[in-house]
C-alpha positions as CSV (number, residue, x, y, z in Angstrom):
1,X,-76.7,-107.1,-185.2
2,X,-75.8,-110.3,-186.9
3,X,-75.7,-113.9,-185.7
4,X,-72.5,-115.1,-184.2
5,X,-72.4,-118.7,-182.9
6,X,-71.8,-117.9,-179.0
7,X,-68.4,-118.8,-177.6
8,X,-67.8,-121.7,-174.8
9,X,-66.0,-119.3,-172.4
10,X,-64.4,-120.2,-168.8
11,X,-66.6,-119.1,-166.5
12,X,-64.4,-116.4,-165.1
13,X,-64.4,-115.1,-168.7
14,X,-68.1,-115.4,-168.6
15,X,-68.5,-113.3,-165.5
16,X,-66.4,-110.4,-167.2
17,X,-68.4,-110.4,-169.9
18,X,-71.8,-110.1,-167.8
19,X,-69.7,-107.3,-166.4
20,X,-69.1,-105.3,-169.0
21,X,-70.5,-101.6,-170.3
22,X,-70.4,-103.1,-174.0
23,X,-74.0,-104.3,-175.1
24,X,-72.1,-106.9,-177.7
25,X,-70.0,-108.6,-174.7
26,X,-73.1,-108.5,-172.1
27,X,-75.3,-110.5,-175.0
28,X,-71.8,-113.1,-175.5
29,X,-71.8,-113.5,-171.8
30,X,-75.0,-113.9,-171.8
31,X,-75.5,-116.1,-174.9
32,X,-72.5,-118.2,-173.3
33,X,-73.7,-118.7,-169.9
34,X,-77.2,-119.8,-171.3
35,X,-75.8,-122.3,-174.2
36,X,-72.9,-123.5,-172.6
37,X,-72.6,-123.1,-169.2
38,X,-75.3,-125.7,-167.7
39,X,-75.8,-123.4,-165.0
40,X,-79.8,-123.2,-164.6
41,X,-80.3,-121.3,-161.6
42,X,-77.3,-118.2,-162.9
43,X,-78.8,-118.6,-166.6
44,X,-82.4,-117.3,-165.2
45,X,-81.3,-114.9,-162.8
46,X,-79.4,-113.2,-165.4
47,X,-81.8,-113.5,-168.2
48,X,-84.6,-111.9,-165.7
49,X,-81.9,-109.7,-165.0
50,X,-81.5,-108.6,-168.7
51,X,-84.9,-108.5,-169.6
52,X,-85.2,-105.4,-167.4
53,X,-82.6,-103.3,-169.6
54,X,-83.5,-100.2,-171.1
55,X,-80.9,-101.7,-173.9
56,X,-84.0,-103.4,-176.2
57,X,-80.9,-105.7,-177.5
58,X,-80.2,-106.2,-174.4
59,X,-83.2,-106.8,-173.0
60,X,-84.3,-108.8,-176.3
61,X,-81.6,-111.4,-175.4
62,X,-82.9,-111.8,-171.6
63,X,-86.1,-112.6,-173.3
64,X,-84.8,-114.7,-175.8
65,X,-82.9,-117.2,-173.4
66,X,-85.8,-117.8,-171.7
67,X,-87.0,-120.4,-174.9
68,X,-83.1,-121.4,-174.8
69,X,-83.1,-122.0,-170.9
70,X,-86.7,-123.8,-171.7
71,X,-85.6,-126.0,-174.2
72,X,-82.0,-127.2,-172.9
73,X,-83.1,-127.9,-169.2
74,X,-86.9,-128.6,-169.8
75,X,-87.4,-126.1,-167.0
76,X,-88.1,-122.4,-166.4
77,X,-89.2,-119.9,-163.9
78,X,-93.0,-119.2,-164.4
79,X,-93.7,-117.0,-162.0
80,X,-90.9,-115.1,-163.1
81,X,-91.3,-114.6,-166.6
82,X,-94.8,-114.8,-167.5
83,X,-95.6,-111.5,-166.8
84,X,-92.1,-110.4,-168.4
85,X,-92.9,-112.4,-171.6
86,X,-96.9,-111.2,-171.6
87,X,-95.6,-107.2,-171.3
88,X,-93.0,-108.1,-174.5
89,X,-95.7,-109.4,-176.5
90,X,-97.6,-105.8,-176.4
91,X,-94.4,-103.8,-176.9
92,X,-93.8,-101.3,-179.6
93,X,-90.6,-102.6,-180.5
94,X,-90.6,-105.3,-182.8
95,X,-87.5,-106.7,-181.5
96,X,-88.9,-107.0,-177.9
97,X,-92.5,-108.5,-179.2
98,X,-90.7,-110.7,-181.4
99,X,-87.9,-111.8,-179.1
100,X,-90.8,-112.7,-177.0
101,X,-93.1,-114.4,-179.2
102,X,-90.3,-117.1,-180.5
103,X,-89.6,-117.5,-176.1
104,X,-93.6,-118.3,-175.7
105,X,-93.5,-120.5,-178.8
106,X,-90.0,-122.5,-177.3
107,X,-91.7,-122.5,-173.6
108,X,-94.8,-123.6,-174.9
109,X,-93.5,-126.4,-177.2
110,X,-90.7,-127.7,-175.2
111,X,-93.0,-127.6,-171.6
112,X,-95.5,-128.9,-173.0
113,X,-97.9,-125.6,-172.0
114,X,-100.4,-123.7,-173.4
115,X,-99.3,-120.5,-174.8
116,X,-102.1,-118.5,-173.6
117,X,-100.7,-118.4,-169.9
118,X,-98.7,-115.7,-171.4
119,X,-101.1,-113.4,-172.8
């Protein structure tokens, strides 16, 4: 996949997109819900959401938004994605372990935490 600046959508576009059977419109809706949308507590449910996916693009972009969700509202679920983030690290996909090591390093820097609550 290549990188595509993420679309401002209307939320009822949004919510189609996080709808669809299509891995490239579930990681715009996603991309677009997290980036533009403002919307904390819908950005982590469906990142969590997404970080369960068999998909490993899909699931690499739940992980991913957890450093975006960190970084733009200084916030993030801890109980929630620790242990998602800690399980990515030791995956056998290199997209899901790095996905997941640049989260940490966002989570860590912009939360001011040590990144070793996550290993």
């Amino acid at each position: 996949m290549k990188y595509e600046e993420p679309l401002e959508y209307e939320f009822e576009k949004i919510s189609e997109l996080l709808e669809s059977n299509n891995d490239s419109d579930l990681i715009n809706g996603l991309l677009s819900l997290v980036l533009k949308s403002g919307n904390y507590d819908l950005s982590m449910e469906k990142s969590i959401e997404f970080s369960y996916s068999e998909s490993e693009w899909i699931k690499g972009c739940g992980i991913e938004c957890f450093g975006h969700i960190a970084r733009l509202h200084k916030k993030i679920e801890l109980d929630s994605v620790t242990q998602i983030l800690a399980s990515g690290l030791k995956s056998k996909s290199r997209i899901i372990a790095g996905k997941s090591e640049s989260a940490i390093e966002d989570i860590a820097h912009f939360l001011e935490l040590d990144r070793k609550i996550f290993q």
